[in-house]
C-alpha positions in Angstrom: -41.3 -28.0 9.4 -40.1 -27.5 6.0 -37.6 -29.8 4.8 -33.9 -28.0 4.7 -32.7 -30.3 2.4 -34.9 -29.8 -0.5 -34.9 -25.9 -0.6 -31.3 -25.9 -0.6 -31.5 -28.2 -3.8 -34.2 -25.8 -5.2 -32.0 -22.7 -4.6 -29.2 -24.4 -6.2 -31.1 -25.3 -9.5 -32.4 -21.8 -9.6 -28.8 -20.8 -9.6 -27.7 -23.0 -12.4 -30.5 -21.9 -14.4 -29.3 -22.2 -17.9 -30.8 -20.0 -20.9 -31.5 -22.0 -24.5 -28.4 -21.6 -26.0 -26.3 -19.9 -23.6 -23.5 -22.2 -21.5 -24.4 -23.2 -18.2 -22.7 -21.0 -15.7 -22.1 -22.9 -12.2 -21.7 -21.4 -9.1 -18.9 -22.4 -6.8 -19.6 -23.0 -3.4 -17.7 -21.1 -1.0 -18.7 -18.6 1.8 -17.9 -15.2 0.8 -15.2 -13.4 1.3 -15.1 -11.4 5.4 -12.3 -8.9 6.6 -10.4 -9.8 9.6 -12.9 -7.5 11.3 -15.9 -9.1 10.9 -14.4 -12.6 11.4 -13.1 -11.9 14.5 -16.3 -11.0 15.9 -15.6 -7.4 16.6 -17.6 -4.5 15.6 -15.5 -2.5 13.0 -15.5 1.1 14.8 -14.4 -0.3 17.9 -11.6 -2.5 16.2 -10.9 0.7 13.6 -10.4 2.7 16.6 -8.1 0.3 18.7 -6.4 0.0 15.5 -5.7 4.3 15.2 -4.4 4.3 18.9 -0.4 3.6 18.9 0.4 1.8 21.6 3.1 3.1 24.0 5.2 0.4 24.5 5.7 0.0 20.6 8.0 2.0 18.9 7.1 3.8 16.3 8.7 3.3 12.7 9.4 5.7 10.4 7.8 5.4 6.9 9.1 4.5 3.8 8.9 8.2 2.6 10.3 9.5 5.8 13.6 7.4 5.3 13.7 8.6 2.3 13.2 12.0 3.2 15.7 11.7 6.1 18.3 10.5 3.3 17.9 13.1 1.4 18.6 15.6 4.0 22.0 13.7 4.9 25.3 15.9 4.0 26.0 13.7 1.2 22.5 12.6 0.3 21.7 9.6 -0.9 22.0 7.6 -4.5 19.0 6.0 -6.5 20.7 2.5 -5.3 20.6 3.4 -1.5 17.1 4.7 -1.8 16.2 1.4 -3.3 18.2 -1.1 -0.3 16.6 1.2 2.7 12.9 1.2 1.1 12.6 -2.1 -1.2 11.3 0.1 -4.0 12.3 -0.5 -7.8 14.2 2.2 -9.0 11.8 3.7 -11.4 9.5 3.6 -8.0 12.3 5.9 -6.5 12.7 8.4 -9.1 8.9 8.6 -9.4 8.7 9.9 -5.5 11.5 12.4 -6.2 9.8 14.0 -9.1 5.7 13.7 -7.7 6.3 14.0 -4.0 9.5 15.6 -3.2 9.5 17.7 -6.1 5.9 18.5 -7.0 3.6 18.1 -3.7 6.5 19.0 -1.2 7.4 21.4 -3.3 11.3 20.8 -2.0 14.6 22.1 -3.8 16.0 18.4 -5.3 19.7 18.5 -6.6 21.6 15.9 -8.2 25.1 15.6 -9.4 27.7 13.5 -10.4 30.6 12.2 -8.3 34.0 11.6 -8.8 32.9 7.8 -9.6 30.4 8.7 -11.4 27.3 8.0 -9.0 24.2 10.4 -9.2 23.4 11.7 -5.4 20.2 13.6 -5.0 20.4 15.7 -2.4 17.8 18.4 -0.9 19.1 22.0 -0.7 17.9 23.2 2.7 19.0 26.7 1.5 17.5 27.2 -1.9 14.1 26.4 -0.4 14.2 28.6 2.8 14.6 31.6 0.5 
């Protein structure tokens, strides 16, 4: 029986190989990198497909873009701040889904004006798109 120890050295001086002239480039050792999938033991269709069936007895939350959506659609609509609190985005993060989603790829009437106090609402106008 060949002896472990020595083809493990042998494979690791292959590794470190170094070139005349060039820097010697070591290897760390560490196991690579496995999703939770393959860790666990699982096969990854059967886990993939567990994972795509909701469960019943959870609830089911609504996305980030469906709050926002939903805010929109409120009577008084809802400011750039507001949007920010209820989805933890970054403000330029908010007006970037109003203009490419809600605008562009949803293709939804967005207004916006100015209050009394001087707060932007965005709002979206049920009516303008229906017709």
């Amino acid at each position: 029986m060949p002896n472990v120890e020595n083809s493990n050295a042998e494979q690791e001086a292959a590794n470190n190989v170094q070139l005349a002239g060039a820097p010697a480039i070591v290897k760390p050792d560490r196991p690579r990198r496995r999703s939770k999938l393959q860790s666990e033991g699982t096969s990854t269709l059967a886990s993939a497909a567990a994972a795509a069936k909701p469960d019943s007895n959870k609830k089911t939350s609504d996305t980030k873009s469906d709050i926002v959506l939903k805010k929109l659609r409120s009577a008084k609509g809802a400011t750039i701040e507001q949007l920010m609190q209820a989805t933890n985005w970054q403000a330029h993060s908010v007006r970037g889904f109003l203009s490419a989603i809600v605008k562009k790829k949803l293709q939804l009437s967005l207004t916006n004006e100015a209050g009394k106090d001087g707060v932007r609402r965005y709002k979206i106008d049920d009516s303008a798109s229906a017709g």
